[in-house]
Legacy VTK file of the C-alpha trace (Angstrom):
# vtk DataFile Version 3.0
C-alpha trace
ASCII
DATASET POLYDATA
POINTS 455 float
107.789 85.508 103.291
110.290 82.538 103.724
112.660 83.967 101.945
113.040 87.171 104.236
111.886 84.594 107.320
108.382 86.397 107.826
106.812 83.187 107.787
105.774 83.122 111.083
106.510 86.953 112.057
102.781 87.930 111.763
104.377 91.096 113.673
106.400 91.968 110.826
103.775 92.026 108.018
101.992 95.298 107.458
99.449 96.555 105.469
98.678 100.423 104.852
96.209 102.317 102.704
93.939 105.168 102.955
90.405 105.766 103.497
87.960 108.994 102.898
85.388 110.256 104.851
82.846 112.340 104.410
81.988 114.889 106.666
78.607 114.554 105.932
77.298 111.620 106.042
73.916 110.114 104.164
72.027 106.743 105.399
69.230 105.968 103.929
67.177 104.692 106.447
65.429 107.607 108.368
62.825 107.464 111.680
59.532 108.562 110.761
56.084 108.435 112.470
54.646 105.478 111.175
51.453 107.820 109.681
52.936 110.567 107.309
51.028 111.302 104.109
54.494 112.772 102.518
57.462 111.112 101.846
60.251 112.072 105.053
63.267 113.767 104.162
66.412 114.189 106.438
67.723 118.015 106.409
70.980 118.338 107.514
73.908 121.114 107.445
77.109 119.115 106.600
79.875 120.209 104.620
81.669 118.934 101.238
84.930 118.418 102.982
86.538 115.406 102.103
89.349 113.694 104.909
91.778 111.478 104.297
93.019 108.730 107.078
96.183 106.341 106.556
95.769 103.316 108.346
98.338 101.056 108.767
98.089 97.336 110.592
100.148 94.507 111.192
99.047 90.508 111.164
99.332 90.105 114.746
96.409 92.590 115.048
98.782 95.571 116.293
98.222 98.881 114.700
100.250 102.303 114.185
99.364 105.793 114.921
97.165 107.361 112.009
98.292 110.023 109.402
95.101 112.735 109.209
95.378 114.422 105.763
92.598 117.885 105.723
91.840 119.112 102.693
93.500 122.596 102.084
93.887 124.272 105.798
94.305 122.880 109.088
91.777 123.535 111.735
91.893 126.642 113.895
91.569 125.047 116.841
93.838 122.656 118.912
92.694 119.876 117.433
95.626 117.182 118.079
95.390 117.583 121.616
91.783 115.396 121.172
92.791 112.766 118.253
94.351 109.586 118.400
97.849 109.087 120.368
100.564 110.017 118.103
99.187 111.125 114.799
99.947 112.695 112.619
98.550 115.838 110.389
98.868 116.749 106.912
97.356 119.039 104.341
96.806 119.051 100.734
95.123 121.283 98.475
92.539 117.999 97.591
92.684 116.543 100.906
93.916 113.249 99.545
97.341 111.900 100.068
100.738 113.195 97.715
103.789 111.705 96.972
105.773 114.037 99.566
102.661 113.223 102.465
103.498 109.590 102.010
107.500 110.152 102.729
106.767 111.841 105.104
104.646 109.559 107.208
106.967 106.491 105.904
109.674 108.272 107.549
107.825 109.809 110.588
105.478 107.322 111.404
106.042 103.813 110.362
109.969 103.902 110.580
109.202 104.747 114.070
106.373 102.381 115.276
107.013 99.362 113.209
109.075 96.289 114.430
112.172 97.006 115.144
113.502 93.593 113.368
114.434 93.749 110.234
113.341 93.276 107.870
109.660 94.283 107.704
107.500 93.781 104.890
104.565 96.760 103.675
101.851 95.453 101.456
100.997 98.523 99.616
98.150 99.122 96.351
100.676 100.519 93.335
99.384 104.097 93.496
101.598 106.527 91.919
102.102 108.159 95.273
103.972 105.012 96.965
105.854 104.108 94.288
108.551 106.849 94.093
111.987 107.278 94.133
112.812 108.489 97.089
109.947 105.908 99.106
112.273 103.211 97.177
114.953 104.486 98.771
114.140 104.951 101.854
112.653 101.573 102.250
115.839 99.673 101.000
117.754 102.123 103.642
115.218 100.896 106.108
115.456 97.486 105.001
111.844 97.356 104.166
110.058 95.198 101.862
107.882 97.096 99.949
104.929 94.419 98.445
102.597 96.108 95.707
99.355 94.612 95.243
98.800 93.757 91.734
96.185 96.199 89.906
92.621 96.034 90.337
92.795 92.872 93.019
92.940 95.615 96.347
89.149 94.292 97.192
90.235 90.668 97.406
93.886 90.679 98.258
94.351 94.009 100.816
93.530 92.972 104.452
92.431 96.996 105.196
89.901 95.883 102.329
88.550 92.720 103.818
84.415 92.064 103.743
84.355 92.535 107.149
87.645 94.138 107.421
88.984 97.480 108.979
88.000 99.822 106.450
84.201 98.506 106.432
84.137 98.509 110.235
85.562 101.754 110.270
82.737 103.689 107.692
80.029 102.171 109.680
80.934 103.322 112.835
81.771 106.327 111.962
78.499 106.382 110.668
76.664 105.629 113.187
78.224 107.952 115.213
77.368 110.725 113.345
73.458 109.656 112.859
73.375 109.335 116.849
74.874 112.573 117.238
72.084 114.243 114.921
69.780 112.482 116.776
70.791 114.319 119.749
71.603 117.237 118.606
69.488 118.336 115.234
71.809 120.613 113.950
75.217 118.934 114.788
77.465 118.219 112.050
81.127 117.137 111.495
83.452 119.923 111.434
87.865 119.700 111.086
88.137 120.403 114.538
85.837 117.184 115.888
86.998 114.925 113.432
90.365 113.694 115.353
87.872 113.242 118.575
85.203 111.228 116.826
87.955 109.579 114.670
89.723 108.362 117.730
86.576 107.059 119.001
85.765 105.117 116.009
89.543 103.302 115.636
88.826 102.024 118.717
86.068 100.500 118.797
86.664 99.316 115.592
90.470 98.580 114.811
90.898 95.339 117.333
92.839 92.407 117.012
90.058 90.303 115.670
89.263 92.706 112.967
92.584 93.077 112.040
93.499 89.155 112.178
90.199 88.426 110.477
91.197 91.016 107.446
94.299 89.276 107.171
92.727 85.738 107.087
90.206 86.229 104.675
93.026 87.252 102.002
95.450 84.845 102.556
98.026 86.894 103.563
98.383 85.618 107.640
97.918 82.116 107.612
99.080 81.796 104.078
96.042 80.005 102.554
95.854 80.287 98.892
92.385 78.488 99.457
90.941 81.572 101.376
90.507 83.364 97.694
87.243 83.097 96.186
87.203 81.134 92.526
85.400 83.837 91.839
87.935 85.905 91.055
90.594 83.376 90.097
88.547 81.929 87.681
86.631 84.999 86.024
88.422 84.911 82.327
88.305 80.516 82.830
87.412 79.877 78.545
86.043 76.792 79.555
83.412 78.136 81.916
82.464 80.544 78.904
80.096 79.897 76.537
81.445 79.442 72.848
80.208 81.339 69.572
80.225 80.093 65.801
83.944 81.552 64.533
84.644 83.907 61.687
87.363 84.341 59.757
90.631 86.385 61.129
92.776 88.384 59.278
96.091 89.288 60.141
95.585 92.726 61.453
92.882 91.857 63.412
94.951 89.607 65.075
97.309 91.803 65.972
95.073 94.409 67.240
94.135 92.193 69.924
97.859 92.765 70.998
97.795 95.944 73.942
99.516 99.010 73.076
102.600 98.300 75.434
102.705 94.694 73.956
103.242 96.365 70.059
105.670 98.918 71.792
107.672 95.631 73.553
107.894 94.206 70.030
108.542 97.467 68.184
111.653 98.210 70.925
113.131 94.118 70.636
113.073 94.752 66.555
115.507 97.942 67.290
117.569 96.080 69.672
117.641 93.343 67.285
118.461 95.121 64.312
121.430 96.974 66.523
122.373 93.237 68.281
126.093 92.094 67.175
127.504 89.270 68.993
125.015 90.737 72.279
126.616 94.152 71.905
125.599 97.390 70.442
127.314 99.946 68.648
128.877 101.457 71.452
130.676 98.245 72.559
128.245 98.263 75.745
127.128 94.824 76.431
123.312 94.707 76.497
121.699 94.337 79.814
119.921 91.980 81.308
116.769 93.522 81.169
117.433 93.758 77.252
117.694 90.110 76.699
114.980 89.841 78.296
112.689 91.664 76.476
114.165 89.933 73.196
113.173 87.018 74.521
109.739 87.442 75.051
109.362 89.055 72.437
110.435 86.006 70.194
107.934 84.806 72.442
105.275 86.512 71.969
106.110 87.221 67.898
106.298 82.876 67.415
102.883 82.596 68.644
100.948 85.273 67.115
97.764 83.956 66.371
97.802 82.966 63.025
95.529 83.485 60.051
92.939 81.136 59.696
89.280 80.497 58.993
87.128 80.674 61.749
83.413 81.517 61.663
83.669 84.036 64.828
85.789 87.134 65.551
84.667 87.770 68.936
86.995 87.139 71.412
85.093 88.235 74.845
83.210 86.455 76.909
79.297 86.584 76.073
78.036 86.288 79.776
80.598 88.670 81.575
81.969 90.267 78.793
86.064 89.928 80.029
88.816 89.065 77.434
89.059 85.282 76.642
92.216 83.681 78.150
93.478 82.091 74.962
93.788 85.211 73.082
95.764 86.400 75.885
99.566 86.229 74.260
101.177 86.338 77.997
99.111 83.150 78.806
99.766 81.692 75.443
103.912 81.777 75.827
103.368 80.755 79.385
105.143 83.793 81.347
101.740 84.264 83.635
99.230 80.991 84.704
95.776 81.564 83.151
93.981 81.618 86.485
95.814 85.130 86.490
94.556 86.629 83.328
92.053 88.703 84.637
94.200 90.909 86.232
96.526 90.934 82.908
92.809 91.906 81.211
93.050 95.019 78.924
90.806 98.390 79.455
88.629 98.235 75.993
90.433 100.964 73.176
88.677 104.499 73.465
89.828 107.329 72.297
91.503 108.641 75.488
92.948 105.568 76.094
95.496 105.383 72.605
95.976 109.083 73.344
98.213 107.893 76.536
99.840 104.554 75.024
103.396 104.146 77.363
106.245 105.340 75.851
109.520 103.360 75.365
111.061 104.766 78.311
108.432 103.824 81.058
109.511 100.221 79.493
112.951 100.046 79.911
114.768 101.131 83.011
118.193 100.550 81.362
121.464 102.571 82.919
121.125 105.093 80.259
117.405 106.159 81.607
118.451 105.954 84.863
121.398 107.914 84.163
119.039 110.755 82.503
117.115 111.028 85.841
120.024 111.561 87.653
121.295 114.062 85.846
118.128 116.090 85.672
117.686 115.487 89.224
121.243 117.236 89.733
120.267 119.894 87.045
117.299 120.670 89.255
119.404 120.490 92.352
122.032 122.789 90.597
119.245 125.380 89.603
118.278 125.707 93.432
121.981 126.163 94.241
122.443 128.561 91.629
119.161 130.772 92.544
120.171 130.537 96.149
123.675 131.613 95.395
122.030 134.727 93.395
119.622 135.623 95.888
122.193 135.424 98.437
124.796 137.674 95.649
121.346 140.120 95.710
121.086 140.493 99.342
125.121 140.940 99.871
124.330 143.967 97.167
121.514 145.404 98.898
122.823 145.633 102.201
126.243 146.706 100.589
124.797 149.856 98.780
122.693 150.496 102.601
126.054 150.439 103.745
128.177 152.798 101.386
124.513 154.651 101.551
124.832 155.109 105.564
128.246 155.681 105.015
127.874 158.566 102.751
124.706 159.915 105.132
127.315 159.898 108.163
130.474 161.647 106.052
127.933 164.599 105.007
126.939 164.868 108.786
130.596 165.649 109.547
131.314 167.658 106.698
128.417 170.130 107.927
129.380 170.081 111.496
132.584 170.659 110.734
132.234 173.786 108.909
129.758 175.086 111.193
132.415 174.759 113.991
134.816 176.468 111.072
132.209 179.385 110.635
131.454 179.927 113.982
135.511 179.929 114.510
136.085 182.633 111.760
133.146 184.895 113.696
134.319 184.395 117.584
138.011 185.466 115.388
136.501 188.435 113.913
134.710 189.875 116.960
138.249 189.810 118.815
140.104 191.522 115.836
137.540 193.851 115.907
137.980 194.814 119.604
141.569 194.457 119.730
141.453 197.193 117.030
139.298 199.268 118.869
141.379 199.171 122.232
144.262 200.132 120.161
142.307 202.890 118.544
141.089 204.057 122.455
144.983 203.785 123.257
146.189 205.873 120.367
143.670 208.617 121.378
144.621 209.044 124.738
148.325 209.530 123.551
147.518 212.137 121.458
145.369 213.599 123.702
147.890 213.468 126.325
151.014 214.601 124.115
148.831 218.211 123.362
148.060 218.988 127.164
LINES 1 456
455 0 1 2 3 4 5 6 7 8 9 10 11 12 13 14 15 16 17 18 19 20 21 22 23 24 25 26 27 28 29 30 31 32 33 34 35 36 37 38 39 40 41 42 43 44 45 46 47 48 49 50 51 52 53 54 55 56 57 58 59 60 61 62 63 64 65 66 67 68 69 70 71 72 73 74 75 76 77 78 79 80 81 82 83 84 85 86 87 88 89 90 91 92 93 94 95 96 97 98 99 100 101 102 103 104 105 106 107 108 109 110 111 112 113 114 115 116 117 118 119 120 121 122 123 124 125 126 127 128 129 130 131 132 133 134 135 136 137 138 139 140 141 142 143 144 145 146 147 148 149 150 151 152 153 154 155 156 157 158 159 160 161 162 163 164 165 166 167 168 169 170 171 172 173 174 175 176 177 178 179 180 181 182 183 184 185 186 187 188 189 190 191 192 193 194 195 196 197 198 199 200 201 202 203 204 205 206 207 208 209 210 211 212 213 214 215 216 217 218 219 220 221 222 223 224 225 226 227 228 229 230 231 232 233 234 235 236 237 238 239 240 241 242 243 244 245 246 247 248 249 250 251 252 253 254 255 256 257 258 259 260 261 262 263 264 265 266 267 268 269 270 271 272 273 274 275 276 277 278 279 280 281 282 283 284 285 286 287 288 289 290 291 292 293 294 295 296 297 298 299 300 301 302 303 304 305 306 307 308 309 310 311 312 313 314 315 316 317 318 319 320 321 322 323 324 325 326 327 328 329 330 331 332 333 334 335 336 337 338 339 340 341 342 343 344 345 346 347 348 349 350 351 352 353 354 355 356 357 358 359 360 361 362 363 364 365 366 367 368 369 370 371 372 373 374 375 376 377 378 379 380 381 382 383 384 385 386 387 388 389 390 391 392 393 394 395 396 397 398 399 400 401 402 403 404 405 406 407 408 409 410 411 412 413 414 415 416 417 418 419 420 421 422 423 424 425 426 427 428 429 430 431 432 433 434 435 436 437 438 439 440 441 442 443 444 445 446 447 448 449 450 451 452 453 454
């Protein structure tokens, strides 16, 4: 935050995530007489549709518009005119939120109601869907700093997350609201076209200032406290607070199976880049990048202090009572690149079957100019395909409408052609009647000569 002077810009610092809701939804508690000789039951018509809200808050307790994602269809009713000030709506065929949604509303929404200093900063979870290219891109247009949460720590490090924060505040009233509505009215139930109404309701009764500030408090973010995080979850994986087995003995590959998937792949790729190092260039000529030395680097690291072979009377390596990976068989914590009160969130998923199915490939690895170079040009291919199709669909219309033409064209020449030589025919008749009666008057003339010539 000092470095991009946010340290005491609590208007600056946002924080965005979604949240579902039901539209049907369960308490457990339900009013009964206080005699029944059965157990109550609460019977209620609901629906399975699932809706999606983006929040997004700042430090100083300020908040921007919502972005309403409905699963599959919009409402058929005028449903906006009812919700909260300056929404937005969205649709997606699961009714959460997709990489496009998320552009959309980064470029829509919080482009347009955030600070308009620069820079801001976004804390955002590393989904998939905020992550992309073209959010990246936008963002450093923007001059946003984009902050990703580091996996599996949203529920102790996200402000929207709190105990007591937003998000909580937010189910419960909604809720509530939806129990004292079937209270009043048995057979009411949450529909697409109410939700923006009671939703609107809800945010403001529970999206204050105090909320907000107290969300951002509790994590750390705004004050910075590092004190405000529980040692519960800094010290999870601590070896010391573990208790200790009797050792076994270790071999080799054991040792090294310990090692995560994209840890062997990290070694496998510095032992090609190795083999193909000459005075830090490849064959090419190109000089390696930076990343590149990096990555040989750690992994000299992380090769020099493989655990070695030796006797011990225990191969497990977990933790008895909690059953998380023991900090000094981490390798990252061993060649000191992360702090051990860390290591939990550097803690690997146990191996299943599914999981070495989807090991990470080289590529996801190494962002070098070469990959990046690949995307672009399948991006252009892509781009180039569209152009192409258009430029063919456009070719097949221009044909269409040209053979309509030469078609109409043809339609209108035969019109003349028989007009004309009906006027011709009817011509050569009007021609032959006179002939005829010319004749005949000469005929009439010829006879009366004769006639008078022999009196």
């Amino acid at each position: 935050m000092r470095k991009n002077g946010l340290d005491k810009q609590p208007h600056r610092i946002y924080n965005a995530d979604e949240t579902g809701f039901e539209l049907d939804p369960q308490k457990k508690k339900i009013v009964t007489f206080t005699k029944m000789n059965a157990p109550a039951t609460s019977v209620r018509k609901g629906t399975r549709d699932h809706i999606t809200s983006m929040e997004c808050v700042a430090a100083d307790g300020s908040t921007i518009p919502p972005l309403i994602i409905f699963s599959k269809s919009y409402p058929s009713t005028a449903y906006n005119l009812e919700g909260p000030d300056n929404a937005l709506y969205a649709t997606t065929p699961s009714g959460f939120i997709e990489s496009d949604v998320f552009l959309q509303w980064l470029e829509k929404c919080f482009v347009r109601f955030c600070s308009p200093e620069r820079p801001v900063m976004l804390l955002l979870d590393q989904h998939s869907t905020h992550v992309t290219r073209e959010a990246i891109d936008l963002a450093i247009k923007e001059d946003i700093v984009l902050l990703g949460l580091p996996p599996h720590s949203s529920h102790f490090l996200q402000p929207l997350d709190a105990q007591g924060g937003p998000f909580l505040r937010m189910k419960s009233s909604f809720e509530d609201v939806v129990n004292d509505m079937t209270l009043i009215k048995p057979n009411f139930f949450v529909t697409k076209s109410s939700f923006p109404r009671i939703i609107k309701g809800v945010r403001e009764r529970t999206l204050t200032m105090s909320v907000i500030k107290t969300g951002f408090k509790k994590t750390g973010i705004y004050p910075v406290n590092k004190e405000a995080i529980s040692d519960r979850w800094l010290r999870m994986n601590d070896s010391s607070a573990c208790p200790k087995e009797e050792d076994k003995v270790i071999d080799k590959k054991e040792a090294e199976d310990r090692l995560l998937p994209e840890e062997l792949d990290v070694l496998r790729m510095a032992e090609e880049i190795s083999d193909m190092q000459a005075d830090q260039e490849d064959p090419t000529g190109r000089a390696l990048l930076e990343i590149e030395v990096e990555m040989l680097e750690l992994a000299e690291k992380i090769s020099a202090k493989k655990p070695p072979v030796e006797k011990k009377t225990s191969a497990v390596s977990t933790c008895t009572a909690c059953g998380s990976r023991l900090t000094t068989t981490n390798p990252f914590v061993q060649t000191g690149v992360v702090p051990a009160y860390v290591a939990d969130l550097l803690t690997p998923i146990p191996d299943s079957q599914k999981r070495k199915s989807r090991k990470v490939r080289p590529k996801a690895l190494v962002f070098d100019q070469e990959y990046i170079e690949t995307l672009e040009r399948e991006k252009q291919e892509k781009e180039d395909q569209k152009c192409e199709e258009k430029l063919k669909k456009k070719e097949e219309r221009e044909e269409k409408k040209r053979k309509k033409m030469e078609e109409m064209e043809n339609q209108r020449k035969a019109r003349l052609e028989a007009t004309q030589k009906r006027r011709e025919e009817k011509q050569r008749k009007k021609m032959e009647e006179l002939e005829l009666k010319r004749k005949e008057r000469l005929e009439i003339r010829q006879k009366r000569k004769e006639e008078a010539l022999a009196k």
